[in-house]
C-alpha positions, -999 to +999 in steps of 0.1 A: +266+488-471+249+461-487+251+452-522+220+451-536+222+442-570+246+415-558+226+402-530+194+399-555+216+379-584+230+353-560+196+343-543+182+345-583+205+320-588+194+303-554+159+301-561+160+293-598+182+263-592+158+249-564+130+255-587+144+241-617+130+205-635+167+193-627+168+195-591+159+158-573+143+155-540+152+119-528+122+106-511+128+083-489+096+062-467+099+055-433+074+044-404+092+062-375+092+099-362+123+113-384+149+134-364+168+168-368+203+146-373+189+116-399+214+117-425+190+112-454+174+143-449+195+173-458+199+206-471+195+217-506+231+204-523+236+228-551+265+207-565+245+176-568+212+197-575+196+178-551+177+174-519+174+146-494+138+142-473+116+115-458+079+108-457+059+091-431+022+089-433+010+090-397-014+108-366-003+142-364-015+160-329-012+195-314-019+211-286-025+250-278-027+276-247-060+291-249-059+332-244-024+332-244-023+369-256-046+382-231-025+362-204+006+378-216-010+410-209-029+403-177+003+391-156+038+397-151+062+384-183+084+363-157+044+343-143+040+338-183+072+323-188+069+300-157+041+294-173+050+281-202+078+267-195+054+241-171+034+234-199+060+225-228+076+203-202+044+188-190+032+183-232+070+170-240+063+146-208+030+130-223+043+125-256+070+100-241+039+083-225+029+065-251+055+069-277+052+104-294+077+125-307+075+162-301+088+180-334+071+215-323+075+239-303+063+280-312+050+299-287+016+283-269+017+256-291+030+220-292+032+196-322+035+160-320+042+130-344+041+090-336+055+061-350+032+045-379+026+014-356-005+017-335-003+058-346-042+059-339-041+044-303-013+065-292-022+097-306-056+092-288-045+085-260-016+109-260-041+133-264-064+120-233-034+128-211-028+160-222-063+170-214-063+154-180-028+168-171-042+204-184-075+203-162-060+187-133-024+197-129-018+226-146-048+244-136-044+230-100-010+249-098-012+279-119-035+292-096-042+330-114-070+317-130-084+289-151-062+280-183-079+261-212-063+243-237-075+230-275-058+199-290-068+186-324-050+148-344-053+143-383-038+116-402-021+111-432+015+115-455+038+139-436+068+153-454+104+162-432+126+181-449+150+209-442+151+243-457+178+277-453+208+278-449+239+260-428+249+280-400+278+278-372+280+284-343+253+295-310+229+295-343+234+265-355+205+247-341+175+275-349+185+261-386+185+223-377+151+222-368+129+197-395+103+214-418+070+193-415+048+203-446+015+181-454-022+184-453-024+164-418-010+194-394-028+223-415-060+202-404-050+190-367-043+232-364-070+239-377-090+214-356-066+228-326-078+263-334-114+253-328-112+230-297-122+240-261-141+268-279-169+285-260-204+288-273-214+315-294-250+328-289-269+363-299-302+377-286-330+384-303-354+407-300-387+398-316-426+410-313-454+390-303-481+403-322-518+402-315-542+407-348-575+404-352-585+409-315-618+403-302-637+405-339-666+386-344-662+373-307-626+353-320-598+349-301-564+372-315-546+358-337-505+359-331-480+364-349-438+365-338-425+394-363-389+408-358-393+446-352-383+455-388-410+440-406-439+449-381-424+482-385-430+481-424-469+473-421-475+507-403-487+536-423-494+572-409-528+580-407-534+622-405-569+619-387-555+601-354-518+622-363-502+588-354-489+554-370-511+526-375-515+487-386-549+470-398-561+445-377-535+455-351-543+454-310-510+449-292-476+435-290-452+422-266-415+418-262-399+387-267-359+377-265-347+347-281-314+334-276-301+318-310-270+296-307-247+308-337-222+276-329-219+254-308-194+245-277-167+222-286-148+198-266-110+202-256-102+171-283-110+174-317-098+143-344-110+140-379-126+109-388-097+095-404-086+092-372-114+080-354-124+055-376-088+043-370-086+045-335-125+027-335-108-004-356-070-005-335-091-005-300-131-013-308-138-026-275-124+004-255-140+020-232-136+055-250-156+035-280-181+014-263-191+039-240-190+069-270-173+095-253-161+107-285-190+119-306-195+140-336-190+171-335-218+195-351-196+225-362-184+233-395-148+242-399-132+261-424-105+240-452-117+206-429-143+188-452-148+159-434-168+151-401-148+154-368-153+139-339-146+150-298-150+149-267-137+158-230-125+125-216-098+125-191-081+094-174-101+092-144-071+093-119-067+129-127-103+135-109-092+123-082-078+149-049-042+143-044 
């Protein structure tokens, strides 16, 4: 049996500690992609009433499985993991491309970090090769159906640290993993979250409404009205025992279709990161040909423009 009242007063006295004004975190800077083993990043030392963690300001990029749910459910667990499997390997393999670290891995979804030298350029570009190697490997052998996949880059101060507890044994590495906290990968998620994402569009059904027909020898006069308000104007009138509307002839049916947002690309990157990767490499063909482009979609907790597009490294088109 557990003991409650114990269990509550020692992580009290866990939490409290952490929390006090006394505890130090030791910040160290740092321009490459930390690891799980870098000795200045620890746990919280309760003795010393401090904690060890590193900063590097950098392009932060993931990379998500669209309809991975509905996948999960439409075919067999062991096609899901092979699945999966083929696409974390194939993600790990682009990051090494052009020197990216991969520092997450849940579920459907991949983070990546680079080195602060030339961040912009290889994020980019990491990110290029990710979308050709989705659209023209992946899908070529995962032949169930078509797979889609949203990647999103931010820039900006990243934060490593560790957090839990020390643990032994076939454990022990579930607890190594870095903690990555910073406003850069709640925005390239966020930015993941919305890439490759299909249009959204509603029908309309609205009246075309002649007035005035034929009076005085004048043409009718139209009017589009949604149904609602024409409906409004008519009043009941007990000689004809039926609903009328002055100056009322006819009407006919007409559908709009209203685009409620827009398609977006399978990259998304925040301007920070285009305007960087538009000053590392300004006479690149991905710039001086515009194949990224803003992106006329407002997304939720990203204030700034973004940019995107669906560019792909044109070996990938070709039929191997």
């Amino acid at each position: 049996m557990v003991d409650i009242p114990g269990f509550k007063a020692d992580v009290s006295e866990e939490v409290s500690t952490i929390l006090a004004p006394n505890f130090v975190i030791n910040l160290t800077s740092t321009n490459t992609v930390p690891h799980s083993d870098d000795v200045a990043i620890t746990f919280p030392n309760f003795d010393a009433g401090s904690q060890g963690a590193k900063v590097i300001e950098t392009a932060v990029l993931y990379v998500d499985m669209r309809r991975s749910t509905q996948l999960s459910l439409r075919h067999h667990p062991l096609t899901v993991s092979k699945l999966y499997s083929a696409f974390v390997r194939a993600m790990t393999r682009c990051t090494k491309v052009f020197n990216g670290e991969v520092r997450g891995i849940i579920g459907d979804r991949v983070m990546m970090l680079f080195d602060n030298a030339d961040c912009y350029s290889n994020a980019v570009y990491t990110a290029i090769l990710i979308n050709s190697v989705c659209q023209h490997v992946i899908n070529k052998h995962f032949t169930h159906e078509e797979v889609s996949f949203g990647i999103g880059i931010d820039y900006g101060r990243m934060l490593a640290t560790k957090t839990g507890i020390r643990r032994h044994g076939s454990a022990q590495q579930s607890y190594r993993s870095l903690v990555w906290l910073g406003r850069p990968a709640n925005v390239a998620s966020k930015l993941t979250d919305n890439a490759n994402k299909p249009e959204e569009a509603r029908e309309f059904v609205k009246l075309r409404v002649a007035y005035d027909y034929l009076r005085d020898g004048t043409p009718p006069i139209y009017y589009e009205e949604w149904p609602d308000d024409f409906v409004k104007k008519c009043t009941y009138d007990p000689a004809r025992r039926s609903m009328v509307v002055p100056n009322f002839h006819s009407f006919t049916v007409v559908k709009e279709r209203v685009v409620i947002t827009p398609a977006t690309p399978p990259i998304l990157m925040s301007k920070r990161v285009y305007d960087g990767f538009k000053a590392a490499r300004p006479f690149s063909r991905e710039i001086q040909n515009g194949w990224f482009t803003k992106v006329n979609r407002s997304i939720p907790d990203v204030p700034d423009e973004v940019f995107g597009g669906d560019v792909i490294y044109t070996d990938f088109d070709k039929k191997t």
